[in-house]
N, C-alpha and C positions, 0 to 999 in steps of 0.2 A: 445491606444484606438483601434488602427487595429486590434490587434493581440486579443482584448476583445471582440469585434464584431465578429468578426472570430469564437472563442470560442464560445459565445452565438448561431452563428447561426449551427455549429456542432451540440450543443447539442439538439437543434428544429429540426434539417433533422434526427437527433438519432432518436428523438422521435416517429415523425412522420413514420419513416420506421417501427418500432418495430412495432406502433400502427394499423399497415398491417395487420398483424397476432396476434389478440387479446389474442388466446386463448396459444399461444404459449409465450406471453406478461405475463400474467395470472401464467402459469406454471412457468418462471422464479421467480417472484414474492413470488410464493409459496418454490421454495426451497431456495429463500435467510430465509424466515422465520423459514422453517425448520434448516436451517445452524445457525440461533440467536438462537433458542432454543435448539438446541442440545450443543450449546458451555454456553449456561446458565445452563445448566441440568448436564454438564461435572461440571460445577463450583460447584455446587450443593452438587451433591451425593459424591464428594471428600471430603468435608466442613462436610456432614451429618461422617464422621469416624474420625472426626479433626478438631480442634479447629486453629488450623496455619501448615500453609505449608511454608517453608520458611521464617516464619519472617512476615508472610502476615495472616490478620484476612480476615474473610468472606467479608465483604463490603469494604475492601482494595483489596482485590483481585480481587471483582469483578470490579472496576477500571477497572482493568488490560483485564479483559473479555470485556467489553465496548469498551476497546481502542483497543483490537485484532478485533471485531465483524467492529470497524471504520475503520480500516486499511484493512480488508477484503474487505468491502462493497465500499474503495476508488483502490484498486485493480481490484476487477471485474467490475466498473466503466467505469474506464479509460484504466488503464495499460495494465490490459488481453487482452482485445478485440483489441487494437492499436498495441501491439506487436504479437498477432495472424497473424494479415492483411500484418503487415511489414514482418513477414518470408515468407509470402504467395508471397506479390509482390517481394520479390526477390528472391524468389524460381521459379516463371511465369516470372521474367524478365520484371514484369511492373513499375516497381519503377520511369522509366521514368516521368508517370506523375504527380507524384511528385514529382520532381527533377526538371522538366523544372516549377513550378509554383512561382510565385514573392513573396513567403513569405519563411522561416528560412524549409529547408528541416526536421530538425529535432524537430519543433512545429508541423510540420503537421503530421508527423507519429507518434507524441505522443497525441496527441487530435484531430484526424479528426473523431473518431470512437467513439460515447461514449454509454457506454448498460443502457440504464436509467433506467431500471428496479433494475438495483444495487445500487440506489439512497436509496431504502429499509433497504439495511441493511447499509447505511451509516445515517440512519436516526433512525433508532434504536440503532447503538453503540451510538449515542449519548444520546438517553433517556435512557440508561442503565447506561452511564457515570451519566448524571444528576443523576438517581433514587442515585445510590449510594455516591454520593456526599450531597444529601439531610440525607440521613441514617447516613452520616458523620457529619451532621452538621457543613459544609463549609460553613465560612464566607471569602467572596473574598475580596484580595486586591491588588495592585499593581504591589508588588512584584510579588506576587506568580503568578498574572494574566500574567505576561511579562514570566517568567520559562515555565507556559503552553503553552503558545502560542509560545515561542520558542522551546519547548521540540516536540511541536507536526509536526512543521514545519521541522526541522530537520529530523523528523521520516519520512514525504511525500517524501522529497530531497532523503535521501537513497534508500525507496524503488522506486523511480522515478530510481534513478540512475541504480540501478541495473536489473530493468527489462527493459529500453533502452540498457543497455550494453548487457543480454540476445539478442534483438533482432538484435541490431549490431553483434553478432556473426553470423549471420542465412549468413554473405556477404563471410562467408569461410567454415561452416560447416551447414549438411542437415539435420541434428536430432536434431537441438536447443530447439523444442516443449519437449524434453526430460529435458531441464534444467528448466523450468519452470515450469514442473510436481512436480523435484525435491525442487524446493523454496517451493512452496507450501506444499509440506510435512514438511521441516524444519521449515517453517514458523507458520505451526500449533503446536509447542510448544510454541508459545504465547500465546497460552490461557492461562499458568500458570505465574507469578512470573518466572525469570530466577535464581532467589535467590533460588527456588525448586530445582534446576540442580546443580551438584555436578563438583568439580573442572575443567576437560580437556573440559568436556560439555558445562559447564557455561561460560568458556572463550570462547569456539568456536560459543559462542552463542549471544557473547559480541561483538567481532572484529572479528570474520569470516563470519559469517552470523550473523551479527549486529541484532537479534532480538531483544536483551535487549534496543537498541535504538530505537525498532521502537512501541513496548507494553509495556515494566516494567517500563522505564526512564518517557517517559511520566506521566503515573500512579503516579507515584514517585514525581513529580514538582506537580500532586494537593494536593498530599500527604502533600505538603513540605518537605518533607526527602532527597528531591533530593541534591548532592553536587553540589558546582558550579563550581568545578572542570570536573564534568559528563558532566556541559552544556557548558564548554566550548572545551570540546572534542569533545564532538557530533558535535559541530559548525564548529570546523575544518577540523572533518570526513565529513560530510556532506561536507561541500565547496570542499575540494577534489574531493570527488567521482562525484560532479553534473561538476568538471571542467574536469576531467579525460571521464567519458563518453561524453560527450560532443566532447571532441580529439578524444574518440574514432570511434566515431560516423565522424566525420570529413576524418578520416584516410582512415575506410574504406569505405567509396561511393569513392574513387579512385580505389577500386580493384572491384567496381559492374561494373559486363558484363549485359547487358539488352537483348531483347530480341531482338532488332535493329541490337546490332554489335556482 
C-alpha cells in the first residue's frame, strides 16, 4: 500500500507540473495522436494491396497495431521519461538523492517521473484493441481472459526490464540515450505480425529483441491461436529478465561515484 500511494502521488505531481505549461501539454497530446493514426494508416494502406500478411487478416492484425499503439503509449508514459532522468542523475552525480531516500532505489527511478500526457495513446491502443475485437466478434471467457491478461503482463515485465537495464548501463557508459533511440526503431516493427518477418529476422525478433512478446503473442492469446507452450516461455523469459535487471541494477549503484565523492 506504500509503494501504491507512492505511485498514485507521482502521478498527481506529473500532472500537475506538465499542467504548468498547457500549451506544451496540448502539443504532446497532439503527436501522440498523430503517432495512433499514422500507425493505423501504416495498417491500412498495406491491407488496401493485400488480403494477409503473414497468416494475419486485416482486423487480426490490427490487434497487433492496438497492442503496439498500448505498448507505445505505456513506454512514453513511464519508462522514457524515468530512464531519461536516471542517465541524467548519473551523469550530474545526483542519484544521491535517491539513493539516501527510505523506499526500494530502483521503484523510485522506474516511476517517480510519469508524462501523463501518454496516457493518450495508452488509451487509444486500447479502443483500437476493443474496436477490433468487436469486428471479431469475441466472445470472452475464462480461459482465454487468464492467456490475455497473462500475455499482456508478460509483455510490460520485458519491456520494463529492458529499458531499466538500458538505464543501468548509463552507471559505465556516456551515450546510453543512443541505445534507446535504437529500441525504439527495432521496436517499431511491431506494428506488423512478426509472422510478416522472414527467418534470422523473425527469430531476432522473437529472443533478441523479444518484440513478438511484447505485440504478436499478446494479439495471439485474444486470437486464441496463441500455444501454451509460447505462454509459458514468455513467463519464464519474463521472470528472468525482471530478476536479472533487477541484479543488475543492484550491481551497479556499487560502481556510482556521485557528485559528493
Amino acid at each position: 500500500m506504500r509503494y501504491l500511494k507512492l505511485l498514485i502521488l507521482f502521478a498527481r505531481t506529473s500532472l500537475l507540473a506538465e499542467l504548468e505549461y498547457r500549451a506544451n501539454f496540448a502539443a504532446q497530446l497532439l503527436v501522440s495522436i498523430t503517432f495512433v493514426a499514422t500507425t493505423l494508416l501504416t495498417t491500412f494502406v498495406l491491407f488496401g494491396h493485400t488480403d494477409n500478411i503473414g497468416g494475419w487478416r486485416y482486423d487480426e492484425a490490427l490487434l497487433v497495431s492496438g497492442t503496439f499503439v498500448l505498448m507505445s503509449g505505456i513506454i512514453m508514459t513511464v519508462f522514457q521519461p524515468n530512464v531519461q532522468r536516471t542517465i541524467e542523475m548519473v551523469r550530474d552525480g545526483t542519484l544521491d538523492f535517491t539513493l539516501l531516500k527510505p523506499v526500494n532505489s530502483q521503484f523510485m527511478v522506474s516511476v517517480r517521473h510519469i508524462k501523463t500526457s501518454g496516457f493518450g495513446e495508452i488509451i487509444a491502443g486500447l479502443v483500437v484493441i476493443g474496436v477490433a475485437m468487436v469486428k471479431l466478434r469475441y466472445e470472452p471467457d475464462v480461459v482465454s481472459g487468464f492467456a490475455i491478461l497473462a500475455m499482456f503482463t508478460i509483455a510490460v515485465m520485458i519491456v520494463y526490464s529492458i529499458w531499466i537495464a538500458m538505464a543501468t548501463m548509463s552507471f559505465w557508459f556516456v551515450k546510453v540515450g543512443n541505445l534507446t533511440e535504437l529500441f525504439n526503431a527495432l521496436f517499431d516493427t511491431g506494428r506488423l505480425p512478426v509472422t510478416a518477418f522472414k527467418g534470422a529476422i523473425r527469430a531476432g525478433l522473437t529472443f533478441v529483441i523479444p518484440v513478438a512478446f511484447i505485440t504478436t503473442f499478446p494479439a495471439q492469446a485474444v486470437l486464441r491461436t496463441l500455444e501454451p507452450g509460447t505462454l509459458l516461455i514468455g513467463s519464464v523469459f519474463a521472470a528472468a529478465l525482471i530478476w536479472g535487471s533487477s541484479l543488475f541494477w543492484r550491481t551497479a549503484i556499487r560502481s556510482y561515484a556521485s557528485a559528493s565523492s
